[in-house]
C-alpha distance (Angstrom), angle and dihedral (degrees) to the residues before:
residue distance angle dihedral
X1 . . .
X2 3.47 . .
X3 4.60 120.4 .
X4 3.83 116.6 -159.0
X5 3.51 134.9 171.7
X6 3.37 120.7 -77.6
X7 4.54 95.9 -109.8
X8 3.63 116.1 127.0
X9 4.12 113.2 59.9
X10 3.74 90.5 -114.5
X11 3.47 90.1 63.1
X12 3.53 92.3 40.1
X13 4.05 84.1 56.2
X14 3.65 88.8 56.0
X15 3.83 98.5 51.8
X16 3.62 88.9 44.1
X17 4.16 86.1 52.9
X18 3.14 88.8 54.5
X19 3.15 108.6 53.8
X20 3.47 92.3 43.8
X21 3.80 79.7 63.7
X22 4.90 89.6 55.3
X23 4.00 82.2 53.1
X24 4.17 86.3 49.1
X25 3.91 94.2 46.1
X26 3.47 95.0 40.1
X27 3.69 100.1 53.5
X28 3.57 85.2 50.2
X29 3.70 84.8 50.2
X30 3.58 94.9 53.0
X31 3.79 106.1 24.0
X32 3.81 92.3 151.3
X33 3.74 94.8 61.1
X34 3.74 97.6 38.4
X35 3.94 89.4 144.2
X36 3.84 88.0 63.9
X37 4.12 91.4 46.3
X38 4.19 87.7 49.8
X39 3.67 97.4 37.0
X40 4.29 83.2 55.3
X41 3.62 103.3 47.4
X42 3.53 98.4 32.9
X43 3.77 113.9 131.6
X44 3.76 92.9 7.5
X45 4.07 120.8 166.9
X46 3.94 92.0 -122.2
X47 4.08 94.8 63.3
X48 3.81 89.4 54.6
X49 3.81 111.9 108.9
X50 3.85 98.5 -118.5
X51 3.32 90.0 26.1
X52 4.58 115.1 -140.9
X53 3.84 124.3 -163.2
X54 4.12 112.9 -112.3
X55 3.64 109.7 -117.5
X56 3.63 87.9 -120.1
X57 3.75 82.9 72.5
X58 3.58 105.5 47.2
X59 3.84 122.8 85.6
X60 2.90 139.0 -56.4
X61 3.13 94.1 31.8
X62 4.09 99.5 37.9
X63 3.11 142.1 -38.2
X64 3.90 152.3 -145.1
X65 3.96 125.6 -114.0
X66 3.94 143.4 -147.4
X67 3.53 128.9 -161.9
X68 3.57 106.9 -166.2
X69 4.03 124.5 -168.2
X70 3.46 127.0 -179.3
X71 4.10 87.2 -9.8
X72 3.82 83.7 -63.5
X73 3.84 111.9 123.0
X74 3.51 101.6 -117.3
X75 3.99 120.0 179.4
X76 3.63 141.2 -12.9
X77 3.32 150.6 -147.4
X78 3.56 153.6 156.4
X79 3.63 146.0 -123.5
X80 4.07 118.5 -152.4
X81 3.71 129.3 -165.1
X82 3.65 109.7 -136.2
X83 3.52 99.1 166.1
X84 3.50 144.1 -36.9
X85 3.63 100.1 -66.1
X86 4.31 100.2 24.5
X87 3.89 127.1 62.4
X88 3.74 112.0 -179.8
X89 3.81 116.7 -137.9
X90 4.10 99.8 -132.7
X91 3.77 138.9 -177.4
X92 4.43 102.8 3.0
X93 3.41 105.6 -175.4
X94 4.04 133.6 176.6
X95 3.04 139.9 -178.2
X96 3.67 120.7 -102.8
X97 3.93 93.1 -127.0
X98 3.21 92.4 44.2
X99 4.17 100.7 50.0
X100 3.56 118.5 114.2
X101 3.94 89.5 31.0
X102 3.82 93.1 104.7
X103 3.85 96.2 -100.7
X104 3.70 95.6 126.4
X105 3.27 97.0 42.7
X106 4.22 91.6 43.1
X107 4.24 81.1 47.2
X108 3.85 94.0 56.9
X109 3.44 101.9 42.8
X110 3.74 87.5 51.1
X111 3.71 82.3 50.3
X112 3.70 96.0 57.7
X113 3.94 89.5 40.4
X114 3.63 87.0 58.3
X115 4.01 93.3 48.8
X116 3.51 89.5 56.0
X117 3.98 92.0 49.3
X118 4.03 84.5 46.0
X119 3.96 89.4 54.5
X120 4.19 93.5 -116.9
X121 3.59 122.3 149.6
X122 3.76 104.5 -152.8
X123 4.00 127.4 24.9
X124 4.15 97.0 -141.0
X125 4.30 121.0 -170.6
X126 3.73 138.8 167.5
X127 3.58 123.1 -138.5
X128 3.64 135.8 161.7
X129 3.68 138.1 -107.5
X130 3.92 96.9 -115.2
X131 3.91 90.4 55.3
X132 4.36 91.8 75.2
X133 4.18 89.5 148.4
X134 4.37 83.3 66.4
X135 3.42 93.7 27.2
X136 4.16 86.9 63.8
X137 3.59 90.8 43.0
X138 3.78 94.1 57.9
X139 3.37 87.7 54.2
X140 3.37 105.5 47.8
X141 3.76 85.0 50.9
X142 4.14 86.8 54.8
X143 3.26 98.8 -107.2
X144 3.91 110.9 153.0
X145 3.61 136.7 -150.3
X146 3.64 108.9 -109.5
X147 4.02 133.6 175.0
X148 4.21 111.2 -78.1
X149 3.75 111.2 -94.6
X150 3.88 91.3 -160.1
X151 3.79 107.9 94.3
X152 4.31 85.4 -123.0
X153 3.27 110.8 21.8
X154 4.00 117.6 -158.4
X155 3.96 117.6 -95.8
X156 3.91 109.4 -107.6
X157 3.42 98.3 27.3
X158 3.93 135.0 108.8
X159 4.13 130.5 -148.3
X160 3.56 113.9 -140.3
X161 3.84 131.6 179.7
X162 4.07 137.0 -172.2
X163 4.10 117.7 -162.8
X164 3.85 106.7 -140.8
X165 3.74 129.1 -166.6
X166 3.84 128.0 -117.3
């Protein structure tokens, strides 16, 4: 396995796939509160037809991820400035032939490396109760459940936060 940066626009095309593929599984996930699944993703960069990186996602302020196996793309995710001392760890997604084969976990500690690199203090993410295979990760990665930052936080769903050093 091997992750990169997300640079050249075929590797752009692949973390845009594949997050195509987080919106799939999670409206399967949640198929009784589709409206809430739309009303989130709507407009995102990765449905675009040449798909382009947000600016909110490009260093140095974050950042988006490949994990490639086999020359396969093979998960995803995201790293989010939210300000100068919290980066939010956003959209993981794997593949399902290619869960439980360490990607996540290889993804989020490359993640937290980058945090550190970034300057952050704390690696913050969201994720819901239904989703216990990243919920487990997160914790076994030391993440902690923590009070919601957003003003009104979504029903079903858990804040979590790891402190990093520099």
């Amino acid at each position: 396995m091997h992750i990169v940066e997300a640079r050249s626009q075929a590797e752009v095309d692949d973390a845009a796939a594949l997050m195509r593929g987080l919106y799939e599984a999670n409206k399967s996930l949640y198929s009784d509160d589709l409206q809430t699944i739309e009303d989130y993703y709507r407009g995102s960069w990765f449905f675009e037809t040449r798909p382009q990186i947000p600016t909110e996602y490009c260093p140095p302020q974050g950042d988006v991820l490949i994990a490639y196996m086999d020359g396969q793309a093979a998960g995803t995710v995201a790293i989010y400035r939210m300000d100068d001392s919290h980066c939010e760890l956003k959209s993981m997604f794997v593949e399902p032939q290619f869960r439980t084969s360490g990607v996540a976990s290889a993804l989020c500690k490359k993640v937290i490396e980058l945090a550190v690199a970034q300057g952050y203090s704390t690696v913050r993410l969201t994720t819901g109760e239904r989703q216990g295979p990243a919920r487990h990760l997160y914790e076994r990665l030391g993440f902690k459940i923590v009070t919601p930052w957003d003003a009104n936080p979504p029903q079903g769903y858990d804040y979590f936060e790891l402190e990093v050093t520099h």
